[in-house]
ROROBA-45211 format. One record per residue: residue number from 1; y, x, z negated of N, C-alpha, C in turn. Coordinates in Angstrom, 2 decimals. Atoms other than C-alpha are relative to their C-alpha. Layout:
   vexpa        ny        nx        nz       cay       cax       caz        cy        cx        cz
     NUM         Y         X         Z         Y         X         Z         Y         X         Z
...
END
This chain:
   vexpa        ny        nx        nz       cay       cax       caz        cy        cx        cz
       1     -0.14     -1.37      0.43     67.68    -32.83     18.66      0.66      0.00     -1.37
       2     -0.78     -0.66      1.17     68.14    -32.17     15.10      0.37      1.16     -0.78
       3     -0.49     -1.35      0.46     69.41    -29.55     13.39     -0.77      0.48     -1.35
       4      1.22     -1.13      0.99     66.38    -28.42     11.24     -0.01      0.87      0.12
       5      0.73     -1.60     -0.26     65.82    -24.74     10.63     -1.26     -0.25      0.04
       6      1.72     -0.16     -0.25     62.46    -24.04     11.62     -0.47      1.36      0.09
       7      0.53     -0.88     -0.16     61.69    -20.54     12.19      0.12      0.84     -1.68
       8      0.77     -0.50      1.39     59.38    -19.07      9.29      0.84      1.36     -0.28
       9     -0.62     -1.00      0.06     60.65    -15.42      9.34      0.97      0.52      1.63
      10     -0.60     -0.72     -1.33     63.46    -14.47     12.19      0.99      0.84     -0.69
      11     -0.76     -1.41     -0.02     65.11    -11.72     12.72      1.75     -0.40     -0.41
      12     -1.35     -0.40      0.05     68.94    -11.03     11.46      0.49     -0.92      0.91
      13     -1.18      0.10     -1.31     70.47    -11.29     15.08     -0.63     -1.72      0.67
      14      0.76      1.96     -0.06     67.60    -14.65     15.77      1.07     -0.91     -0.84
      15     -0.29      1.15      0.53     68.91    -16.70     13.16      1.28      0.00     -0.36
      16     -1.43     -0.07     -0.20     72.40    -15.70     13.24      0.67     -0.75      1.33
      17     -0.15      0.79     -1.14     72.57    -16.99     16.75     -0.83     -1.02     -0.07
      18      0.06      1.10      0.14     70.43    -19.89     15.82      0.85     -0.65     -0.65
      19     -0.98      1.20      0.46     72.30    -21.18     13.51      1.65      0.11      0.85
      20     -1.19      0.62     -0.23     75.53    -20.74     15.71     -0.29     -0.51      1.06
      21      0.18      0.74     -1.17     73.66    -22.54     18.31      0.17     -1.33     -0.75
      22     -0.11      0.98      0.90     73.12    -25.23     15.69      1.05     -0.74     -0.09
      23     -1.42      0.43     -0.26     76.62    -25.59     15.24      0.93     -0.10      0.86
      24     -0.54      0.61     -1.49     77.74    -25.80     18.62     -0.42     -0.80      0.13
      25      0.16      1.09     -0.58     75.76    -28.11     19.56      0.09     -1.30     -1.19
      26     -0.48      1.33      0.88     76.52    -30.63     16.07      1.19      0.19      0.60
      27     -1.49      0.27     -0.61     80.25    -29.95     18.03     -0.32     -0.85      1.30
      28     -0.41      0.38     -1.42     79.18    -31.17     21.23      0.00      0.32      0.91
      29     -0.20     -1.37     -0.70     79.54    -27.81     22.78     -1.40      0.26      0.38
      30      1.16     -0.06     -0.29     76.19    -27.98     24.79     -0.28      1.46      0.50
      31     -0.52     -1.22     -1.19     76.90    -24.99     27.44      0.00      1.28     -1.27
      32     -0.19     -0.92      0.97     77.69    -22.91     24.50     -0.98      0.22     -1.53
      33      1.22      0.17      0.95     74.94    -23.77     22.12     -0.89      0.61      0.65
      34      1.27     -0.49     -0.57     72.04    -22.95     24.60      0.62      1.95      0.37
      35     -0.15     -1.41      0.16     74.00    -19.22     25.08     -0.45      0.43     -0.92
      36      0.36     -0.07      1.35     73.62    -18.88     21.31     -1.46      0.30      0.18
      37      0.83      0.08      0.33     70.10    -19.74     21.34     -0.97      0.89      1.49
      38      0.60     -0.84     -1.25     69.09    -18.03     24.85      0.12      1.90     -0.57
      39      0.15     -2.04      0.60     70.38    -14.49     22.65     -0.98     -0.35     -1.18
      40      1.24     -0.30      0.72     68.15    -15.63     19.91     -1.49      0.02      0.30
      41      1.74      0.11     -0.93     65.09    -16.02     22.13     -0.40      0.98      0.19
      42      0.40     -0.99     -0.46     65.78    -12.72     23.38     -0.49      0.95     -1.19
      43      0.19     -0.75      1.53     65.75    -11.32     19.54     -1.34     -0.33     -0.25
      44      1.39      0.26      0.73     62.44    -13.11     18.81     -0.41     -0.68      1.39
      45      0.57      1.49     -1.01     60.60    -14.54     22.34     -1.33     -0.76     -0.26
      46      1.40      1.03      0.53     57.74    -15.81     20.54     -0.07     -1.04     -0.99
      47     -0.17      0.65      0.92     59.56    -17.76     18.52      0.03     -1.84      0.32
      48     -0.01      1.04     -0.20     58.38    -21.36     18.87      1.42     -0.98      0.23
      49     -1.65      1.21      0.15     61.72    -23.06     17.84      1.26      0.68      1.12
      50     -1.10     -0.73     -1.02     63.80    -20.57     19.79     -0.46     -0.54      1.10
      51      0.30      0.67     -1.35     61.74    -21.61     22.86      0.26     -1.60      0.32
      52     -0.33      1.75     -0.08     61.79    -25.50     22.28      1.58     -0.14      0.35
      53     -1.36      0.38     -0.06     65.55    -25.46     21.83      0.80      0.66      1.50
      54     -0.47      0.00     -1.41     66.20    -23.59     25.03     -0.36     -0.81      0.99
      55      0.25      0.89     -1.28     64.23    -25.81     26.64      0.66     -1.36     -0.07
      56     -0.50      1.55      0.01     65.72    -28.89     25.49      1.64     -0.36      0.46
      57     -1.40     -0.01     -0.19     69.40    -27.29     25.70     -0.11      0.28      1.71
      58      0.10      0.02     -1.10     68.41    -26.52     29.17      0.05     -1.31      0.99
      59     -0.19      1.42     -0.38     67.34    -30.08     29.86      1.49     -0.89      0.41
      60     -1.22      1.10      0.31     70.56    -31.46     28.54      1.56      0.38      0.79
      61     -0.75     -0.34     -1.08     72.76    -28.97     29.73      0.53      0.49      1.57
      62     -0.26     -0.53     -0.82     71.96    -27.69     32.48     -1.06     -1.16      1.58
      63      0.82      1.10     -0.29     69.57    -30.73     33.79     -1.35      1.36      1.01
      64      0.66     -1.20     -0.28     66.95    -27.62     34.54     -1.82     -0.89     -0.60
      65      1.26      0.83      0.57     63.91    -30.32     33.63     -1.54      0.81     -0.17
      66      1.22     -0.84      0.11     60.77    -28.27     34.40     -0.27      1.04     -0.22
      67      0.15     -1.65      0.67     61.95    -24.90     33.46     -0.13     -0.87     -1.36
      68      0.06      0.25      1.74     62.62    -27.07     30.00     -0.96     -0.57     -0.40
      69      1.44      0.58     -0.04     59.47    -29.05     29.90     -1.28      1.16     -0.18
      70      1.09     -0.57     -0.30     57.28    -25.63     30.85      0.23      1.12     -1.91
      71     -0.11     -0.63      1.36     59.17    -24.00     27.37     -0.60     -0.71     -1.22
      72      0.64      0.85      0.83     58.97    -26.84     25.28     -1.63      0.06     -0.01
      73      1.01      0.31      0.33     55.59    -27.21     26.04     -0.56      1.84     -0.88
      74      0.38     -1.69      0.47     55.04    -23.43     25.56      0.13      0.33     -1.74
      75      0.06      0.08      1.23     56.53    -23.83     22.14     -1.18     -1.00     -0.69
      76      1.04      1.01      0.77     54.06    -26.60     20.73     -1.50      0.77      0.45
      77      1.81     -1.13      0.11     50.77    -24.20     21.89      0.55      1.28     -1.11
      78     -0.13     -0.76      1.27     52.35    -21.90     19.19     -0.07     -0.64     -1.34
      79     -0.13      0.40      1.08     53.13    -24.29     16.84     -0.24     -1.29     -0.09
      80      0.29      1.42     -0.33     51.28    -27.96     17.13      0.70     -0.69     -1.06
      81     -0.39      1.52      1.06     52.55    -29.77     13.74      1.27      0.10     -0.02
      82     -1.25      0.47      0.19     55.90    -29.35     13.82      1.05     -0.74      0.50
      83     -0.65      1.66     -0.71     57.85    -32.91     14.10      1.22      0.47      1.29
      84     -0.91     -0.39     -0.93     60.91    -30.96     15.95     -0.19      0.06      1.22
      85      0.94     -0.17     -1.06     58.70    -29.39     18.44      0.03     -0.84      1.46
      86      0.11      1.83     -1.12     58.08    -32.94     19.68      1.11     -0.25      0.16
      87     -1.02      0.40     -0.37     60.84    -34.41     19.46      1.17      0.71      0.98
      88     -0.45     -0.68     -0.85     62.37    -31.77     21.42     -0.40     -0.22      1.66
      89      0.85      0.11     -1.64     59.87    -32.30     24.25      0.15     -1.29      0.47
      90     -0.42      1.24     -0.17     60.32    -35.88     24.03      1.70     -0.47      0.51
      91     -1.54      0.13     -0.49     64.23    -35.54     24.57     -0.08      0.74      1.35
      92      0.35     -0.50     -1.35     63.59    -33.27     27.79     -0.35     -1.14      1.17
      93      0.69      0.97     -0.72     61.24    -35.99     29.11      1.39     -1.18      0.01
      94     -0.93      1.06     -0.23     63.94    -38.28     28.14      0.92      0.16      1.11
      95     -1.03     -0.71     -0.46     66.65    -36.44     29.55     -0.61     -0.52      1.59
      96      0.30      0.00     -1.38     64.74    -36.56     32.88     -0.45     -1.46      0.79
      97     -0.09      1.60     -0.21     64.24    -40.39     32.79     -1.94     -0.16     -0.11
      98      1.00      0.13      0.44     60.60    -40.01     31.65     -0.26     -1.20     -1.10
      99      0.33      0.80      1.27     60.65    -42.28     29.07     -1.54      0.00     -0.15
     100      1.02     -0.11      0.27     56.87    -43.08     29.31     -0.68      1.55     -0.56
     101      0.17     -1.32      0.88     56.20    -39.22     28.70      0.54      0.06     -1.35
     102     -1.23     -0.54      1.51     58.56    -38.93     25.73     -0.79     -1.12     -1.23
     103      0.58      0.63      1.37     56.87    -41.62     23.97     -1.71      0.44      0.35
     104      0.82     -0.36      0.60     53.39    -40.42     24.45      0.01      1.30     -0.85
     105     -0.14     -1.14      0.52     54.65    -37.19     23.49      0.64     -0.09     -1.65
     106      0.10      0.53      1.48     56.11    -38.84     20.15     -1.34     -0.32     -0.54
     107      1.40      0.63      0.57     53.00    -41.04     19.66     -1.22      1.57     -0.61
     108      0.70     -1.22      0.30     51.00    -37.57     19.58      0.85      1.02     -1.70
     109     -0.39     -1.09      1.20     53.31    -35.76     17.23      0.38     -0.64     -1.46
     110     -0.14      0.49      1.23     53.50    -38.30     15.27     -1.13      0.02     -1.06
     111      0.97     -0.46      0.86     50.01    -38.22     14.15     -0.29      1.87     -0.44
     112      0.42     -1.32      0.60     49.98    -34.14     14.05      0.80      0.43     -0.49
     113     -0.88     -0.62     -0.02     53.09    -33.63     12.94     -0.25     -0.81     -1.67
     114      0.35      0.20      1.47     51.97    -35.69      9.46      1.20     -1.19     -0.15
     115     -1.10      1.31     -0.08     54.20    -39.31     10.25      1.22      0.33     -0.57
     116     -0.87     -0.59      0.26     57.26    -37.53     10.33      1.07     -1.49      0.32
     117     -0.77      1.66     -0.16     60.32    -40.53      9.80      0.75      0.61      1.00
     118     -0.75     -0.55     -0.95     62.22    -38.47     12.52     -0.69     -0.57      1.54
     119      1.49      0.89     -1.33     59.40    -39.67     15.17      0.05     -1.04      0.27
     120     -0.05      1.58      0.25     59.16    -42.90     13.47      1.34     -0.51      0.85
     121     -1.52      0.82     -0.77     62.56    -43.59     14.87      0.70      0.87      0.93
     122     -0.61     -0.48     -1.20     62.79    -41.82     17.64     -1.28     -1.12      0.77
     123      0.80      0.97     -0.15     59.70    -44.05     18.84      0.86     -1.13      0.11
     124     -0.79      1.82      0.19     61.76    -47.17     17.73      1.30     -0.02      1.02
     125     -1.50     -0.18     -0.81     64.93    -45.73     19.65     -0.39     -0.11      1.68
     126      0.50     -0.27     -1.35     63.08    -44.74     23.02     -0.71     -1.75      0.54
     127      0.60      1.09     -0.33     60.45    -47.82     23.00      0.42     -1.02      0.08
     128     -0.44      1.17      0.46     62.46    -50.46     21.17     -0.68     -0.63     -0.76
     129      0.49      0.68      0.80     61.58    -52.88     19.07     -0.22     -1.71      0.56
     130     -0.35      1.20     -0.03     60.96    -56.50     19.84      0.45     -0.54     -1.12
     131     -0.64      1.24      1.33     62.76    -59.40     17.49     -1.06     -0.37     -0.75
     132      1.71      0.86      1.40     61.25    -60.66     14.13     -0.02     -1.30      0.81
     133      0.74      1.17     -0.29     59.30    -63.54     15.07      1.11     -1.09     -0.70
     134     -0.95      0.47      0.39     61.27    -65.27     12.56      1.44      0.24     -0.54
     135     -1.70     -0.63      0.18     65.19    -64.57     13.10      0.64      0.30     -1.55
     136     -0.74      0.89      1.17     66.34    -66.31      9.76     -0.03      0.95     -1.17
     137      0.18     -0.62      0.81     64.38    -64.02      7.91     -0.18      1.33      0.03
     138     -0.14     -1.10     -0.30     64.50    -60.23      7.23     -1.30      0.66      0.84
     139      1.39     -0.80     -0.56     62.12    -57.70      9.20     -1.07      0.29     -0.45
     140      0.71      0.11      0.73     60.64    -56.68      6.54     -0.76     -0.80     -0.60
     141      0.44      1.50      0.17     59.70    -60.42      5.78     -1.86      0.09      0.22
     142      2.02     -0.18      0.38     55.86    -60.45      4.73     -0.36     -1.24      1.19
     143      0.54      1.60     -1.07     55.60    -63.90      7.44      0.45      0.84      1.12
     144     -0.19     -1.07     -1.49     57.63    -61.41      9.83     -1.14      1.07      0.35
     145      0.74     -1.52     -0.21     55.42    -58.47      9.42     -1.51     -0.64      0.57
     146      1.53      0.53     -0.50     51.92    -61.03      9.40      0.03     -0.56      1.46
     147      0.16      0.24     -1.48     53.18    -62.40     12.69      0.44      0.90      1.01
     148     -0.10     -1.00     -1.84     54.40    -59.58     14.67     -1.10      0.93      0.34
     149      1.32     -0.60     -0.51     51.00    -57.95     13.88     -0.89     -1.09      1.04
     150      0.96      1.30     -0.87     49.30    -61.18     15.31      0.18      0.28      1.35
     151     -0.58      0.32     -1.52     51.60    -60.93     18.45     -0.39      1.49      0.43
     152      0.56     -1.46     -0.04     51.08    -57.30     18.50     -1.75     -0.16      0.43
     153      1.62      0.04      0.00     47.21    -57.85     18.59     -0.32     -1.33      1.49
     154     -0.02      1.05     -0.87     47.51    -60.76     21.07      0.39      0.25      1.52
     155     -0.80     -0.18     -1.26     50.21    -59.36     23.80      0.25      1.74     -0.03
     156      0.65     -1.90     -0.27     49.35    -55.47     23.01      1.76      0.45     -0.28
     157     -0.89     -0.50      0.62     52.22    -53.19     22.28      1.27     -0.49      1.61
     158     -1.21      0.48     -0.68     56.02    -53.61     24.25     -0.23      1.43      0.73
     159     -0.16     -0.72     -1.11     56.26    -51.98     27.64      1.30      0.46      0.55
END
């Protein structure tokens, strides 16, 4: 969950209580973030981002998985490219010990969302990474990169 604004035009009393959902929850203050953002929902309820974020603060705080899953998704049929979106829906799924959901649900938004680096490494965080092939040398390492495609192509992606 990051703290992107996202909503194109909201209302006054919307984005007044988004952003102090925003900032509750960069405190920590979960319980009190999703209030915030449950009065801006009510200000705008068609508002994609308002819906995602209740559903995700729902997830997290209130472990409410399929009410937050049925929003989230509800937000992304309003608004397919936006990287948040996902990643929102992907933390839900997480939240609920989905992992396999959460990363197809990255993998997807990563291509419609226009290879957002927020994806990119939420992907790398959820999936993991296996080790460079060769320790010694960096990741980036042009002998690292030609052999972990090899192994990649050989033993298919990490499960």
């Amino acid at each position: 969950m990051s703290d992107e604004m996202g909503p194109a035009s909201p209302s006054g009393i919307g984005i007044t209580e988004f952003q102090e959902c925003l900032r509750h929850l960069r405190d920590g203050h979960k319980s009190v973030a999703l209030a915030h953002i449950r009065r801006a929902l009510k200000a705008e309820p068609r508002n994609a981002f308002y819906l995602s974020y209740v559903g995700v603060l729902s997830a997290v705080a209130e472990k409410r998985y399929d009410a937050a899953e049925h929003l989230c998704r509800e937000a992304l049929e309003i608004k397919r490219n936006h990287a948040q979106l996902y990643l929102n829906l992907a933390e839900v799924y997480h939240q609920a010990g989905r992992d396999r959901d959460a990363m197809a649900t990255l993998q997807k938004g990563f291509i419609s969302a226009g290879h957002d680096v927020r994806i990119r490494k939420a992907l790398e965080k959820i999936g993991g990474r296996r080790p460079p092939i060769l320790s010694m040398l960096g990741r980036s390492h042009s002998l690292n990169r030609m052999l972990g495609r090899l192994r990649h192509r050989m033993i298919g992606p990490r499960r």
